[in-house]
N, C-alpha and C positions, 0 to 999 in steps of 0.2 A: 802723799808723794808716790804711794805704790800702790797697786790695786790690789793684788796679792803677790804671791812668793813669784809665780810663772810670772805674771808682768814685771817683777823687779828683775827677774833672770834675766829677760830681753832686753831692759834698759841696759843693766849691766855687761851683757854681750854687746850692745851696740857699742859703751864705753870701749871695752876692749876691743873691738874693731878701727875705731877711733883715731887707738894709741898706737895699732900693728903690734899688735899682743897676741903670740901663736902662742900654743899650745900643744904637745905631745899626749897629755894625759889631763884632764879633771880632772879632782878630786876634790867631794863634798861633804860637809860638815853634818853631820844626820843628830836632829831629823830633817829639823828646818831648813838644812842647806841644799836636800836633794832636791825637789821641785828647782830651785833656782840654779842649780849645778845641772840639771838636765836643760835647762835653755842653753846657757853656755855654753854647756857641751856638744850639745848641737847647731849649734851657731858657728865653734871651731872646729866644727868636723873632728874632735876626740872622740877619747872611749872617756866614760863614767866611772868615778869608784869611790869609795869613801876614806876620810882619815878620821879618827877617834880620839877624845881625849876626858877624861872625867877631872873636876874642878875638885881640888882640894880645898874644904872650910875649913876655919878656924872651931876651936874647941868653944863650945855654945854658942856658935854663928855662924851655922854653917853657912849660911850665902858668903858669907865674908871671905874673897879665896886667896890661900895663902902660898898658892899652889896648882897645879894642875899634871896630871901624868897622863900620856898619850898610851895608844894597845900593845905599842912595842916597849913600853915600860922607859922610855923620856920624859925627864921628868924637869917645870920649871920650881924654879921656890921664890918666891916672896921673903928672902933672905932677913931682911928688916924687921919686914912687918913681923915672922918670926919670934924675932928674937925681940920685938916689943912684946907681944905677949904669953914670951917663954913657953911655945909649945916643945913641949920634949920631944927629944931623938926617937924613942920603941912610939911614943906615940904616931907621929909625922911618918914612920916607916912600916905601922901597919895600916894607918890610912892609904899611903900609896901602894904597897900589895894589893889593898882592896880595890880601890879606885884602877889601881891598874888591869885587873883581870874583868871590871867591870866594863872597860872601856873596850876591852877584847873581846869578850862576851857577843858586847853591840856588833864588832865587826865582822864575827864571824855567825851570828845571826842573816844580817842583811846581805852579806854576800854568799852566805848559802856554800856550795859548793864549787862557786867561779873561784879562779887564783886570783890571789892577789896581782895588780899590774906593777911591774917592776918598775920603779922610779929612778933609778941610776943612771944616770948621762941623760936624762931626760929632762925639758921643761914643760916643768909641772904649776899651774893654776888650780889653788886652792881658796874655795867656795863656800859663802855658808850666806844666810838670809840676813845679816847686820852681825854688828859687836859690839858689847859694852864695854867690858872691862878688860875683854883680851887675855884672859889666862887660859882660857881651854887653847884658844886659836896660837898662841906664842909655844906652849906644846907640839902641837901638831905643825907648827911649821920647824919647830928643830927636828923631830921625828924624821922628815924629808931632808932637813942638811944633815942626820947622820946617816941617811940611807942612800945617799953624794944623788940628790937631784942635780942636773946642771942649772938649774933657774931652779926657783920659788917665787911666782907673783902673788898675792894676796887679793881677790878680788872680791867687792862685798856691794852690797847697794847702800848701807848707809852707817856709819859708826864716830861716836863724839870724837873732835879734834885732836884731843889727847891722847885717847887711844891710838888714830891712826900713826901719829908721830913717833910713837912707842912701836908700832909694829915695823914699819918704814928699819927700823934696826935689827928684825928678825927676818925679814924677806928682801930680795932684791928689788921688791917695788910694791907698793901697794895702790891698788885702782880701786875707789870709792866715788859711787855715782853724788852722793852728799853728805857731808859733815859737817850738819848743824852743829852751833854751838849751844844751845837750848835742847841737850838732849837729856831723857830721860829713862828713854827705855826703846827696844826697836820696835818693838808693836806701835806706838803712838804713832811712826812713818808709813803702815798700810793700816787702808781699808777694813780688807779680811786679812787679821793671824789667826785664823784658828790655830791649835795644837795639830800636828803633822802624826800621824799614830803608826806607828810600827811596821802596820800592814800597808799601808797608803806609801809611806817611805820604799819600802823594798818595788814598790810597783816603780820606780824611777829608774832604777838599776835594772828592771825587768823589761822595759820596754827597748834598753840595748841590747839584750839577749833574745830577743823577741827578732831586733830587725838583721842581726848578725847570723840567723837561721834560714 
């Protein structure tokens, strides 16, 4: 479906060209979301920047997320799933501590010394490489309604049907180039995922600062 992250970015810009979907600001989901956040962002003639959020597991599952907290310490819960398998209160709240200053960590790694771009009265298009399950990404898009974006679009190249319907109530729109129902994972829709590293990531955001000099 994708050849990698840069070709899904382009499809996805052309999507939201498509729809007449501006944009004031990107903002991309790291790691995997900046290569695709830097086509889009250049396609809408924005600036580039990241949003954060680290996935909270369950107690001997951690893939299992019962949760997720954004850099600014917004936090979703998986309220049910919860209290199906009774994770206690000190437990759930020093996870999100941790998880929360981890997620901060990330952002003020990758953007270095740049400010943060104020998102307030602003619409803002938030970016990342697909979605499975949606709990870091439903994080990070409340993060932006407490931070009063004027718009939140959600824009992604590929995430299962479910998901998309689930987020459609956390953003004011969500643009998805495909949602197969046969999904399993977002790697299986490109060619090349390799793993996006650290240093290859911050080059996305550098290459705005590069042409803004």
């Amino acid at each position: 479906m994708f050849t990698d992250r840069t070709d899904a970015g382009r499809q996805l810009a052309a999507l939201l060209d498509e729809q007449d979907i501006a944009a004031d600001i990107v903002l991309a989901i790291p790691r995997g979301g900046l290569p695709v956040g830097r086509a889009v962002a250049d396609s809408l003639d924005a600036p580039l920047d990241i949003v954060a959020a680290r996935k909270l597991g369950a107690p001997g599952n951690p893939e299992l997320a019962i949760g997720a907290v954004a850099s600014d310490g917004t936090v979703w819960l998986n309220e049910s799933l919860i209290a199906d398998l009774g994770v206690s209160e000190a437990s759930l709240d020093d996870q999100i501590d941790r998880e929360r200053a981890a997620a901060a960590a990330k952002v003020d790694r990758y953007r270095g010394d740049r400010p943060p771009l104020d998102v307030a009265g602003k619409r803002v298009v938030v970016v990342d490489d697909g979605v499975a399950t949606g709990a870091t990404t439903t994080a990070c898009l409340r993060q932006l309604r407490n931070a009063n974006a004027e718009s939140v679009v959600l824009a992604v190249p590929v995430a299962p049907p479910d998901t998309v319907d689930r987020l459609q109530r956390e953003a004011d729109e969500v643009v998805c180039v495909e949602a197969p129902p046969q999904f399993q994972a977002v790697g299986q829709f490109y060619e090349r995922f390799e793993q996006v590293v650290d240093d290859e990531a911050v080059t996305y955001l550098d290459e705005q600062a590069d042409a803004e000099e």
